[in-house]
PAKE-319501 format. One record per residue (C-alpha): x negated, y negated, z; residue in one letter. Coordinates in pm, whole numbers, padded with zeros to 5 digits, always signed. Each point is the difference from the previous one (the first is absolute). Layout:
// residues N
XYZa;...
END
This chain:
// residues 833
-01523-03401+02078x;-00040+00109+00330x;+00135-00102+00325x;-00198+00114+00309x;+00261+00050+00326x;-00125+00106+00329x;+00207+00309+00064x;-00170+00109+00317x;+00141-00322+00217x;+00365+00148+00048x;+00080-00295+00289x;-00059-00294-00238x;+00263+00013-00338x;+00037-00353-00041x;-00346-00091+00013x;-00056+00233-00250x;+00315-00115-00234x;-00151-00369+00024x;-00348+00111-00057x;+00145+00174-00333x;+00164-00306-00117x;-00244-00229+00074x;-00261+00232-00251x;+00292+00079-00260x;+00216-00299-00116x;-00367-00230-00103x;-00052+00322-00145x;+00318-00020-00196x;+00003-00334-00118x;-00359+00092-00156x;+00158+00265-00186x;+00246-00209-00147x;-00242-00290-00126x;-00191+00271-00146x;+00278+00165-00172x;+00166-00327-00134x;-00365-00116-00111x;+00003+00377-00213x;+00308-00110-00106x;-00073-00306-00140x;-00323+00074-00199x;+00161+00376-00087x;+00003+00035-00410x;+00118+00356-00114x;-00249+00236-00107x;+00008+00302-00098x;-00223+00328+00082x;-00045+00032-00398x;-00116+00342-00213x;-00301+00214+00231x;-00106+00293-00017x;-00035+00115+00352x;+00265-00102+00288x;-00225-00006+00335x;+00118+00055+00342x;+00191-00250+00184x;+00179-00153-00347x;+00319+00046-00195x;+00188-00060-00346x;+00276-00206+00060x;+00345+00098-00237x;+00044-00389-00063x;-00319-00086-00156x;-00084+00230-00408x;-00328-00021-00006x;-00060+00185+00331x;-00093+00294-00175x;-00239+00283+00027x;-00186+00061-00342x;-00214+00295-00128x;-00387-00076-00083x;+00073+00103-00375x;+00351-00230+00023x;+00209+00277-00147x;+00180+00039+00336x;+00193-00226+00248x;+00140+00022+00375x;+00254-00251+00133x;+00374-00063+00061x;+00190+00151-00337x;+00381-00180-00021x;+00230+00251-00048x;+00315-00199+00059x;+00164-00303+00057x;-00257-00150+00315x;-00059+00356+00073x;-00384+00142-00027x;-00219+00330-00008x;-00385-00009+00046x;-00115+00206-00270x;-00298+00086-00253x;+00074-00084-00352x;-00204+00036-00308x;-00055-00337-00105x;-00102+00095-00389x;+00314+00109-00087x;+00232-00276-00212x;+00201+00036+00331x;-00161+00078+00339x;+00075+00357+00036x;+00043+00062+00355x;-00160+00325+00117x;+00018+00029+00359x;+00237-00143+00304x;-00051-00025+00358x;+00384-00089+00091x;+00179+00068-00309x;+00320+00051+00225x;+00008-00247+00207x;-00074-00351-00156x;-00148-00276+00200x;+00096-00344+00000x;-00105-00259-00256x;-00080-00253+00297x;-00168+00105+00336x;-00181+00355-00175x;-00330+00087+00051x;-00271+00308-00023x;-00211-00022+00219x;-00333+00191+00106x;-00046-00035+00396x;-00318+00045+00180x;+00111+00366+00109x;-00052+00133-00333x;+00408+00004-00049x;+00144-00105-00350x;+00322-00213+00104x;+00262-00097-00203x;+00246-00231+00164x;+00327-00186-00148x;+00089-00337+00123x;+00176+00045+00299x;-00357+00206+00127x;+00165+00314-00030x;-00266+00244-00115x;+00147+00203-00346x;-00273+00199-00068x;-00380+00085+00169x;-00289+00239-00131x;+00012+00085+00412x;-00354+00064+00025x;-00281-00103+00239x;-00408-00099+00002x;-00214-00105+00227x;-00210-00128-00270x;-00113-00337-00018x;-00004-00068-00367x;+00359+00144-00156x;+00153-00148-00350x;+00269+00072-00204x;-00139+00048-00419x;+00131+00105-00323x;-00182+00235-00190x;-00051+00012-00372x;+00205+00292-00055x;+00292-00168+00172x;-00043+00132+00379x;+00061-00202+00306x;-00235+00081+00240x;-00067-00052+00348x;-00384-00017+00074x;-00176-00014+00367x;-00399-00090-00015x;-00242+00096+00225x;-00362-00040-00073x;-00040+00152-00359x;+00278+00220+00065x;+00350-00103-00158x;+00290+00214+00054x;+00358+00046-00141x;+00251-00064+00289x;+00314-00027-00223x;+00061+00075-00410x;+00318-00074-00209x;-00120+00256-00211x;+00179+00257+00270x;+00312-00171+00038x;+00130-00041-00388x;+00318-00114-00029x;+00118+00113-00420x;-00339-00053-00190x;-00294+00250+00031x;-00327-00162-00129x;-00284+00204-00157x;-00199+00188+00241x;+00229-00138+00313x;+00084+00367+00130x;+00361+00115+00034x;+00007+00224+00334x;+00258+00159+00257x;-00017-00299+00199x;+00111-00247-00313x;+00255+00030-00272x;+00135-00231-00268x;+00336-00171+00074x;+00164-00141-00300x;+00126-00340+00025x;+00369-00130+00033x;+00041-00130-00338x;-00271-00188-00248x;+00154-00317+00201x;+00040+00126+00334x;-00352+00159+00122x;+00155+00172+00336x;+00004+00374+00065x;+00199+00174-00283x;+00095+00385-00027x;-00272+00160-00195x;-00322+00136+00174x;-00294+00215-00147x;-00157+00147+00316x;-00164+00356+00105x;+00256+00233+00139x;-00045+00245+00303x;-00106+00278-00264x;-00282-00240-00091x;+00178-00025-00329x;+00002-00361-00197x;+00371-00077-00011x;+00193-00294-00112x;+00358-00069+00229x;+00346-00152-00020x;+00065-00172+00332x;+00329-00215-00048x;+00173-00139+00310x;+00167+00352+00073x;-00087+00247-00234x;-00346+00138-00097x;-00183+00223-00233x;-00308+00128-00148x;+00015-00028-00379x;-00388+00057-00146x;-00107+00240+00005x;+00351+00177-00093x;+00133+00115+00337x;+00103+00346-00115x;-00382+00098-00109x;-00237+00170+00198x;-00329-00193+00024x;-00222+00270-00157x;+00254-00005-00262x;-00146-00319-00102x;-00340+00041+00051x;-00023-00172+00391x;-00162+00092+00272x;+00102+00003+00318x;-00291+00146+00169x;-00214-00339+00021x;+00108-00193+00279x;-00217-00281-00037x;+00300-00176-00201x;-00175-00246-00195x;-00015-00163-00341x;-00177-00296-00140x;+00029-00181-00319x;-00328-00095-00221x;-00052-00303-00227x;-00034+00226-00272x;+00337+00130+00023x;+00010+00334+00169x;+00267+00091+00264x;-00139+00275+00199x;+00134+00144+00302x;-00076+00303+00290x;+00347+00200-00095x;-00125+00053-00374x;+00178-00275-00144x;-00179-00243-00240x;+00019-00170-00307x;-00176-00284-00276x;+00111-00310-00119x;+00087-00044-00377x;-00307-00250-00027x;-00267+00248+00199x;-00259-00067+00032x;-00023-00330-00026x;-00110-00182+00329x;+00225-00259+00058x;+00213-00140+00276x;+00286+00238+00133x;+00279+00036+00237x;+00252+00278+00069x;+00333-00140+00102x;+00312+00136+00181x;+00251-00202-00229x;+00311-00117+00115x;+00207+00318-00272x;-00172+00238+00129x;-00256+00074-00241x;-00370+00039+00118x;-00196-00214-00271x;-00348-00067-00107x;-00113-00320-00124x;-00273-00160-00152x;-00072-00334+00003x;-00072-00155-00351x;-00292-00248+00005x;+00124-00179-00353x;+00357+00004+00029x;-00026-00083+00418x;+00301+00284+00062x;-00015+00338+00151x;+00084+00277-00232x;+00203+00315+00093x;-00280+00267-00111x;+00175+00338+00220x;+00303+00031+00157x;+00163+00309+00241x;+00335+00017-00106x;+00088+00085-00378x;+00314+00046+00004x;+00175-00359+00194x;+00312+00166+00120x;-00177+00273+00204x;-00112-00304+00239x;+00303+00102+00363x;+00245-00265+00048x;-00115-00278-00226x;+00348-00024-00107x;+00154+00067+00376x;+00331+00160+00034x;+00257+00124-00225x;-00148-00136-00310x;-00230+00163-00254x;-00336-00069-00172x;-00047+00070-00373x;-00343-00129-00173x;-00027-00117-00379x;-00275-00063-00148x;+00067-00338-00179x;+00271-00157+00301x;-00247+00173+00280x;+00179+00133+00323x;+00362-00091+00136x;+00247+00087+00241x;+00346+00066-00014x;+00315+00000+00214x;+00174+00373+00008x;+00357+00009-00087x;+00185-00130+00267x;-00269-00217+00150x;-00101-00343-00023x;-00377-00151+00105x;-00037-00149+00313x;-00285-00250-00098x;-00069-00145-00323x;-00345-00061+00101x;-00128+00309+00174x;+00109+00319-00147x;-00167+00165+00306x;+00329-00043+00159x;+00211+00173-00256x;+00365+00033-00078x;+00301-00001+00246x;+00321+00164-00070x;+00318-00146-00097x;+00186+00178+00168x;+00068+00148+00398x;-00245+00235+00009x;+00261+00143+00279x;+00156+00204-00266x;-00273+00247-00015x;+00138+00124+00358x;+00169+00346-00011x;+00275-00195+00164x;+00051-00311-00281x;+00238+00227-00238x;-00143-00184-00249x;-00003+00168-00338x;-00404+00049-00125x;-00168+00072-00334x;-00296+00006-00166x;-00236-00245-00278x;-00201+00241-00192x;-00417-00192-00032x;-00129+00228-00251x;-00382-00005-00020x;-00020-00152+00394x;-00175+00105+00285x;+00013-00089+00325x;-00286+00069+00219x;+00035+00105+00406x;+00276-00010+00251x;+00138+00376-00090x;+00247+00131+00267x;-00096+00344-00123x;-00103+00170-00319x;+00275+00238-00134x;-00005+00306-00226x;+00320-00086-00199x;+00167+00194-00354x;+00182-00297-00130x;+00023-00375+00020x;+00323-00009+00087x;-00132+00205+00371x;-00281-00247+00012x;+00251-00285+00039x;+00286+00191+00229x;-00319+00048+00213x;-00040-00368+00020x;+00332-00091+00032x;+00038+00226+00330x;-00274-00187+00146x;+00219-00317+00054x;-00235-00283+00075x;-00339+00199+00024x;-00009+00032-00404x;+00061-00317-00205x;-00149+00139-00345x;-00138+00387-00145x;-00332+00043-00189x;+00105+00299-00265x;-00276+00212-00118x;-00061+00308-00147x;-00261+00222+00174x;-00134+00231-00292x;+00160+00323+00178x;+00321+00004-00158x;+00137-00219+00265x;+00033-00384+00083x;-00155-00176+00310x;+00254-00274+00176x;-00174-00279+00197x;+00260-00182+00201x;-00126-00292+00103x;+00059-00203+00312x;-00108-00376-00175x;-00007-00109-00362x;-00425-00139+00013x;-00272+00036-00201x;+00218+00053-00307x;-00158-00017-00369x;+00132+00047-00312x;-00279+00231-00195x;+00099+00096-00354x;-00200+00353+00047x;+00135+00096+00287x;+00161+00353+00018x;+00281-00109+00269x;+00300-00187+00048x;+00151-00239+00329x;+00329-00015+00055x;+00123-00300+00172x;+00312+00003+00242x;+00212-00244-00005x;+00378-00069+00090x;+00233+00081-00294x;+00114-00362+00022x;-00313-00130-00083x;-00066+00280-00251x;+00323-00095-00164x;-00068-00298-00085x;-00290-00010-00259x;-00244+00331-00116x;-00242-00237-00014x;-00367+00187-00021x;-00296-00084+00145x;-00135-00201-00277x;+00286-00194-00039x;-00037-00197+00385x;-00117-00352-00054x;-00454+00001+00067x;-00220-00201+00167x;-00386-00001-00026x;-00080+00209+00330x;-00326-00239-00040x;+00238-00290+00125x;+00010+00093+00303x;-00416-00026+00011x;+00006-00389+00028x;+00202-00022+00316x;-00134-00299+00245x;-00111+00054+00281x;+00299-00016+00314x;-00189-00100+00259x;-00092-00387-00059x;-00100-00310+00288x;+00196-00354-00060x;-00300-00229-00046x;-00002-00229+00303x;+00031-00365-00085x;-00323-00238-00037x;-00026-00254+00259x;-00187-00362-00073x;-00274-00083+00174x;+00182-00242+00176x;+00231+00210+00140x;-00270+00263+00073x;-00200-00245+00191x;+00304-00126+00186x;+00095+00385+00118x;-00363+00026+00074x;-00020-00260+00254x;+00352+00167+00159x;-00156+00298+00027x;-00302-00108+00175x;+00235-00134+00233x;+00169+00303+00067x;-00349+00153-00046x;-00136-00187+00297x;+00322+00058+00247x;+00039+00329-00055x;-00388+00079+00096x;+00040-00184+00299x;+00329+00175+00136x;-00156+00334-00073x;-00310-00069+00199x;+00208-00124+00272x;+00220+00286-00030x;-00307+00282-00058x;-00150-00095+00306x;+00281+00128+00181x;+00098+00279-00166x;-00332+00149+00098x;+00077+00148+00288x;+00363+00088-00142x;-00192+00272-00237x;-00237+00095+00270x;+00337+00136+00194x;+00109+00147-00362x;-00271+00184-00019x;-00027+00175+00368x;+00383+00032-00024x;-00052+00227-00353x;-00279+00173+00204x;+00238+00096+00291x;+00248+00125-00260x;-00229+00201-00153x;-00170+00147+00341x;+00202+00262+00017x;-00093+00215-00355x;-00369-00047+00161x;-00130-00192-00299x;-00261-00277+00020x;+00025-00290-00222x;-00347-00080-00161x;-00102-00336-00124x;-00116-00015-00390x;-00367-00091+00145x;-00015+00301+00193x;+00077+00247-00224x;-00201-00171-00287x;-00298+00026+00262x;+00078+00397+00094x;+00020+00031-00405x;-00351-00193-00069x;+00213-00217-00229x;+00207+00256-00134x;-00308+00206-00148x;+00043+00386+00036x;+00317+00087-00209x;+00148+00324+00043x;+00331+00015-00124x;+00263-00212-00278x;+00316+00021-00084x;+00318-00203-00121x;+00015-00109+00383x;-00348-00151+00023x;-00389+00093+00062x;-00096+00227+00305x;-00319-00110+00166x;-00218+00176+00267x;-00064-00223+00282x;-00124+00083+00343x;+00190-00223+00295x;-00150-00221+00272x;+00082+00332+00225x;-00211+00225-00183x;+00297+00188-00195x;-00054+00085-00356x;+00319-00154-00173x;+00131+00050-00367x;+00138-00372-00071x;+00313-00058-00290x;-00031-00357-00149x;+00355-00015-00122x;+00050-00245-00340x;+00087-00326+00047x;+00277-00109+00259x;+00350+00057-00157x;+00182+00019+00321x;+00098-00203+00320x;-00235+00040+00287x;+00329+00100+00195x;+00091+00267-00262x;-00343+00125-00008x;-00038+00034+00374x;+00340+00197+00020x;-00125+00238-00258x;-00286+00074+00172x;+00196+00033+00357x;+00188+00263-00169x;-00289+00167-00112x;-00138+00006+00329x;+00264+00169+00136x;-00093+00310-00217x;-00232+00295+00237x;-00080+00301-00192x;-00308+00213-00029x;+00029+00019-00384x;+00058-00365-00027x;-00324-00291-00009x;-00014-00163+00258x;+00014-00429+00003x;-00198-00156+00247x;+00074-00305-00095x;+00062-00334-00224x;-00075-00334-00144x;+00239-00261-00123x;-00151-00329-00048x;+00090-00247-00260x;+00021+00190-00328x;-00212+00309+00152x;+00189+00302+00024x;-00231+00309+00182x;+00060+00284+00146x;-00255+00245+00227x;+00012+00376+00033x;-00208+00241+00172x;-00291+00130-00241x;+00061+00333-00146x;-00363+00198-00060x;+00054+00206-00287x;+00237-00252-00193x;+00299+00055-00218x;+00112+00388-00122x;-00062-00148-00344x;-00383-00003+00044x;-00037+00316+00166x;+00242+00202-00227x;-00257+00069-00279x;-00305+00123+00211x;-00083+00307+00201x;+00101-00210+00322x;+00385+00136+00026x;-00003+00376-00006x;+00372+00198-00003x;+00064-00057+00433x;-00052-00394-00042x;+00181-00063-00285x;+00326+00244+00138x;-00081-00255+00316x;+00022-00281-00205x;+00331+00087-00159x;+00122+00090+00335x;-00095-00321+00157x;+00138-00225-00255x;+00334+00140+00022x;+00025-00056+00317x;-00131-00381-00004x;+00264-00051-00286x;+00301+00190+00186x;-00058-00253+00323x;+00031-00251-00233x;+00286+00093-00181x;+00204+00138+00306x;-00180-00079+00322x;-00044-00340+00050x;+00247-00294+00122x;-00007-00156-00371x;+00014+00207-00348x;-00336+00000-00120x;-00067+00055-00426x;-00443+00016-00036x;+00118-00002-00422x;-00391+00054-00041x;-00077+00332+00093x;-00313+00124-00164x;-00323+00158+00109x;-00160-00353-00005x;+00272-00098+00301x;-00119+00337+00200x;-00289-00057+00219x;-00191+00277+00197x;-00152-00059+00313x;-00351+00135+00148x;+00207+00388+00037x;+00143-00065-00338x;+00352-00058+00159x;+00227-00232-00244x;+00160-00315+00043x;+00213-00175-00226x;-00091-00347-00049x;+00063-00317-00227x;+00349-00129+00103x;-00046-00300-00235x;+00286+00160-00227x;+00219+00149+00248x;+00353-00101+00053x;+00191-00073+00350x;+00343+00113-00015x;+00264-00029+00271x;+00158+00329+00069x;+00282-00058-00185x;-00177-00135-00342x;-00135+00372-00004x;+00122+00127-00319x;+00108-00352-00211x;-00356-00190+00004x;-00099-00235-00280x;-00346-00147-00101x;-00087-00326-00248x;-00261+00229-00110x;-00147+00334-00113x;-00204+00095+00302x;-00260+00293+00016x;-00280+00180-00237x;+00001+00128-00316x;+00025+00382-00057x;+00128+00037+00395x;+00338-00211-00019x;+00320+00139-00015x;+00275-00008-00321x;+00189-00264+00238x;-00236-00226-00054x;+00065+00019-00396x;+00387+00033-00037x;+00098-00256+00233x;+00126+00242+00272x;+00036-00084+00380x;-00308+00045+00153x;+00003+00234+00356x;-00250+00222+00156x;-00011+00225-00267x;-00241-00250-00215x;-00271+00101+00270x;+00120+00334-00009x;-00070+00057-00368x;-00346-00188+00012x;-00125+00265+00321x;+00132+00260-00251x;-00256-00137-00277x;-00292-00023+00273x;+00048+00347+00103x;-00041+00103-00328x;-00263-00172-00087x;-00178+00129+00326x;+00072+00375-00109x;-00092-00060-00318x;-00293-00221-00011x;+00144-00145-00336x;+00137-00356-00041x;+00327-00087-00040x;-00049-00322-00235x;-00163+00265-00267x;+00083+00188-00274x;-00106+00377+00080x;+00029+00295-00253x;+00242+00304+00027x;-00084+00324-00187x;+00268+00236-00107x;+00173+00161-00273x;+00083-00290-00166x;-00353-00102+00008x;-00192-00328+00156x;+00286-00208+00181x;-00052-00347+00171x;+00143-00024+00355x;-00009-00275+00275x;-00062+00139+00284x;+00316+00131+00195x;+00128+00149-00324x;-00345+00179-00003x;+00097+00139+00330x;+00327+00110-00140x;-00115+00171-00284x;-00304+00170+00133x;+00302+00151+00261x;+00234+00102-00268x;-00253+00165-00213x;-00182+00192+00243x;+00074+00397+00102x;-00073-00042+00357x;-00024-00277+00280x;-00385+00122+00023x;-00014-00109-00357x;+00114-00349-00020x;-00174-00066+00338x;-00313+00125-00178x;+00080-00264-00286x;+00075-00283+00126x;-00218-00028+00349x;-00296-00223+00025x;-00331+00169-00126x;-00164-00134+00311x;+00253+00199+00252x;-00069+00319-00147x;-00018+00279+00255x;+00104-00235+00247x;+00374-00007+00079x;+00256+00216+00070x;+00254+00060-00266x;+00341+00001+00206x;-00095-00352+00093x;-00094-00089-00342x;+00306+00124-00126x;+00216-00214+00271x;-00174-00302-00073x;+00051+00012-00385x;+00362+00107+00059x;+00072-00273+00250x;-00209-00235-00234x;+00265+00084-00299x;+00302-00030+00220x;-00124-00363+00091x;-00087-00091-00364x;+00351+00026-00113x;+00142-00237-00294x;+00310+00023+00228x;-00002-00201+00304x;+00231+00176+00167x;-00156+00364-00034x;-00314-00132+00167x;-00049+00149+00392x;-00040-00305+00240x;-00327-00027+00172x;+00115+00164+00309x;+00078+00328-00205x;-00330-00003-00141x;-00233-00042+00338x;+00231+00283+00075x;-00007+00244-00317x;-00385-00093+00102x;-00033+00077+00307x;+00093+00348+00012x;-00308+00057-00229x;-00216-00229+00207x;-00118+00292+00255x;-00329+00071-00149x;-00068-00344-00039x;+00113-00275+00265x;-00124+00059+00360x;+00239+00088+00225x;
END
């Protein structure tokens, strides 16, 4: 409905208020005969089975049938119950005696049985929204297409599809999203993985993932909620051992209906049934285990016909803590509690076993008398403090005992050199017994608690480890009570009421707050006058963009766009993601960014914040980012010494010269724009961190921030995060600028040991080590394209000061003050005076 108000008659506000009312409250009594005539002839309906959900519509959680079905019928789409009033829209297979459910949109975060909906709005966005309106889950993607719809494909993928003319296009696919099931020919890539689920009960997130690793290696991982480790292939062989590859980075594998597993690293293998063509899926399960089943047309079941894992026990932590995992053929797998231990939940082994006693008395300080259980035949796997040369048992367990609290059992081995190995271990996990195996574990326990029973392994009460696979799900929604239609009609006439009110306070009360936001506005203008920004309307810069046409940049903060303003100036515009901030916290973020003045640092000419638009606008930088400039002929040895140069000093004014602590936690050659002379600029604040002075060295982030291949070991161990993240990342860029090589790749080191496999800064360190002279290594490891070019003192600086700044070590890594000025007294040939 719209109201039409006269805003350009300031001197009349109650003519206008009458006027209003006068058009609105006959307007509101029609709406409520219309309604309550709805109401009376309203019969529920439902959307029923389709194959196609257009534009505009929705399935609603409260009503079965609103499902979307496959043309051959072997596949549906719709809300999936996976606890009490708690739902998951899903794709099952529909053939099976039980739907098997193959795919999840929000399979950790239920919706409500009441209220739910998915929705596909006229923006080309897939919206699923729980009953309160909250939005749980979206496909987040956008089409200016006319015709869009939402189908299901005979080989069980949910597509998104935009038409125009005789063109159709996929917008959005399930098929790279999978949650634990791979079907055949839905490709496995880096982007995707396989996330087992909870339990067979509980379909949320569980700890076992088959992904593609960094080495482009296909891996399968233990991620429990504080420990995690790699377990196939076995972590202690080389790839090439085992017939991988880790020279094809296009990290894919794909599943056919025939039965063949094929993938880019090497690894592949056939169904017991191949080749018969039949229906197929490749599940994460809930144990661990990667499995291949069949599905049998007679019988209606899926058949197991290949699984990963031979050997049960070898699956990390399936039996959790302190416990250990022994396999028979005829009882299957189970867990059991060590000696001394007792399990902390019946149900979920996962968890494992607790002790019975203070685990204070490890401390060197307790006085508390220790000994030992002998496991023969056990291993535990991981969580060595060291690995010790030893002569005799009886040193392997002395060695433990000194350790006090940082060794609670011994692995005893011999190491086929006359001579034992002694594996002190920091935490009893992973632990299996293993009839063949050539070691022993020694548990340590208090001699109070060894005293009283020499109970062995075997003789701890069991429990089927497979228990723990049918937990329910935790999260659940109390069903909201039914209301008659009685009382719904009597709350309906309430709220219409209220309903009618309400709407005529708030146009009373909007026509006066008018000029109330009009003064907002000019006041946040005046506040802002002084960092020399101008605040741009979301029509303006959509205009100076051509709607938002020319892209020239993307990152995790948003799309750049070029755009030319109404002033003529060429403008490179940031479309940050949708508003997650205050307009008051946003414009103080920016205020403190426009306090920033540096030559090396991009600079903001302005900003938009209007409703849930978030933009930002630089100046225009002619020869864009390092990144695409670093591979061509366009950067000879004098730039790119500039370059490093210049970028120290834009990251040492923001670590040390401005009135606020400044962290970019993004530096990479994609963040360095050059300008028409090729000068840099470090830009793309949109993961930086304000600090007050005083937070300097103790800052904390919700998240991992930064890039892949450039981020510091901080980032990965939890450490506090300083300036020294952004020094380690310039470290990376430098090399990577000397080099020419990548450092997300895998590059090849030739020596006497033959053909090694380096990333790159251990490249770096290598080529150093092994070469006779500083000519040499520069020789090696400078880019092909700089030959003849540079000079080699500066070289050799660079990759020195590169090394220094690439330190594991926080703490041995220069600030970036010292670096601009271990730089600068190399710059002489190269920086104008």
């Amino acid at each position: 409905m719209h109201l039409s108000t006269s805003r350009e008659v300031p001197n009349q506000p109650q003519l206008i208020v009458h006027v209003s009312l006068y058009l609105f409250i006959p307007v509101l009594y029609a709406m409520r005969m219309v309604l309550l005539f709805l109401l009376l002839l309203f019969v529920p309906t439902s959307f029923g089975t389709i194959e196609r959900l257009p534009e505009g519509s929705s399935l609603s959680v409260e009503k079965q049938n609103d499902t979307i079905v496959s043309s051959n019928g072997d596949f549906s789409a719709g809300f999936f119950q996976v606890g009490d009033n708690a739902f998951c829209f899903s794709v099952w297979f529909t053939r099976s005696e039980r739907p098997t459910v193959l795919w999840m949109a929000n399979r950790d975060k239920p919706v409500n049985g009441r209220g739910s909906h998915l929705s596909l709005w006229k923006d080309g966005n897939v919206v699923l929204t729980d009953a309160g309106g909250t939005i749980i889950w979206a496909t987040a993607t956008l089409s200016s297409s006319q015709q869009l719809h939402l189908k299901l494909r005979n080989n069980g993928n949910l597509v998104l599809l935009a038409s125009k003319s005789t063109n159709t296009t996929i917008i959005w696919q399930s098929f790279d999203s999978p949650t634990d099931t791979l079907l055949t020919l839905q490709p496995l890539t880096e982007q995707a993985s396989l996330v087992s689920s909870r339990s067979t009960t509980n379909h949320s997130s569980g700890f076992y993932k088959l992904y593609f690793d960094n080495d482009n290696v296909l891996r399968l991982l233990y991620k429990g909620p504080t420990l995690s480790s790699v377990y196939f292939p076995e972590p202690w062989r080389l790839p090439m051992d085992i017939g991988r590859s880790t020279y094809n980075v296009t990290k894919t594998a794909v599943l056919d209906s025939f039965g063949r597993f094929t993938s880019s690293d090497g690894f592949q293998f056939r169904s017991t049934d191949h080749p018969k063509k039949l229906f197929r899926r490749l599940t994460m399960d809930p144990d661990g285990n990667l499995r291949l089943y069949s599905f049998d047309e007679k019988l209606k079941t899926w058949q197991v016909t290949w699984q990963l894992i031979p050997q049960p026990c070898t699956v990390h932590g399936i039996c959790g803590a302190n416990s250990a995992c022994n396999y028979d053929r005829v009882v299957g797998r189970t867990c059991y509690c060590l000696k001394g231990f007792k399990v902390k939940d019946p149900n979920d082994w996962t968890q494992g076993c607790e002790p019975e006693f203070d685990p204070s008395v490890f401390s060197c300080n307790s006085g508390e008398s220790m000994g030992f259980l002998h496991y023969p035949t056990t291993e535990l796997y991981g969580y060595d403090w060291n690995i010790t040369v030893v002569n005799s048992l009886e040193e392997c367990l002395n060695l433990c005992l000194e350790l006090c609290d940082k060794c609670v059992a011994v692995q005893f081995k011999f190491n086929d050199v006359a001579k034992y190995n002694c594996y002190p271990k920091t935490m009893v996990f992973n632990g299996r017994y293993t009839p063949n195996f050539d070691g022993e574990m020694y548990l340590k326990l208090p001699q109070a608690i060894l005293g009283s029973s020499a109970t062995p392994l075997n003789k701890h009460s069991t429990m089927n480890c497979t228990a723990g696979l049918s937990q329910q799900l935790e999260r659940f929604y109390e069903a909201p009570s039914r209301n008659s239609t009685l009382s719904f009609l009597v709350w309906f006439a309430c709220g219409m009421g209220v309903f009618e009110l309400s709407t005529i306070f708030l146009v009373w009360f909007f026509l006066f707050r008018t000029s109330k936001n009009s003064e907002t506005v000019d006041q946040q203008r005046h506040l802002l006058s002084a960092t020399g920004f101008q605040r741009f309307t979301y029509a303006e810069l959509k205009s100076a963009t051509k709607g938002f046409k020319e892209e020239i940049g993307r990152g995790a903060g948003g799309v750049v766009y070029k755009g030319v303003l109404y002033d003529d100036r060429v403008a490179a515009i940031k479309r940050l993601g949708e508003a997650t901030q205050g307009e008051a916290e946003f414009l103080a973020e920016i205020s403190t960014i426009g306090m920033l003045n540096h030559m090396n640092l991009i600079d903001m000419w302005g900003y938009c914040v209007e409703g849930k638009h978030r933009m930002l606008v630089y100046e225009y930088m002619e020869h864009g980012s390092l990144a695409g400039n670093l591979f061509s002929n366009t950067l000879d040895w004098k730039k790119r010494f500039n370059v490093a140069v210049g970028t120290a000093k834009g990251l040492a004014y923001l670590h040390e010269e401005c009135l606020e602590w400044i962290l970019h936690c993004d530096v990479k050659p994609q963040n360095i724009l050059l300008d028409s002379d090729f000068q840099p600029k470090v830009a793309d604040f949109g993961l930086s961190k304000l600090l007050n002075r005083d937070e300097r060295g103790n800052s904390t982030f919700s998240r991992i921030r930064g890039t892949r291949g450039y981020m510091a070991p901080e980032w990965v161990y939890n450490l506090p995060i300083t300036s020294k993240v952004d020094v380690y990342s310039y470290g990376i860029v430098v090399l990577e600028m000397v080099t020419g090589r990548s450092p997300m790749e895998i590059h090849s080191l030739e020596n006497s040991r033959g053909i090694e496999q380096r990333r790159l800064v251990m490249w770096v360190t290598d080529k150093i080590n092994d070469a006779p002279t500083s000519g040499f290594w520069i020789e090696e490891i400078l880019d092909p394209n700089l030959e003849g070019q540079c000079q080699v003192s500066q070289v050799e600086v660079l990759v020195k000061v590169a090394l220094q700044c690439v330190q594991d070590d926080m703490n041995q890594r220069p600030s970036m003050s010292q670096v601009v000025e271990m730089l600068l007294s190399h710059e002489n040939n190269v920086l104008p005076r």
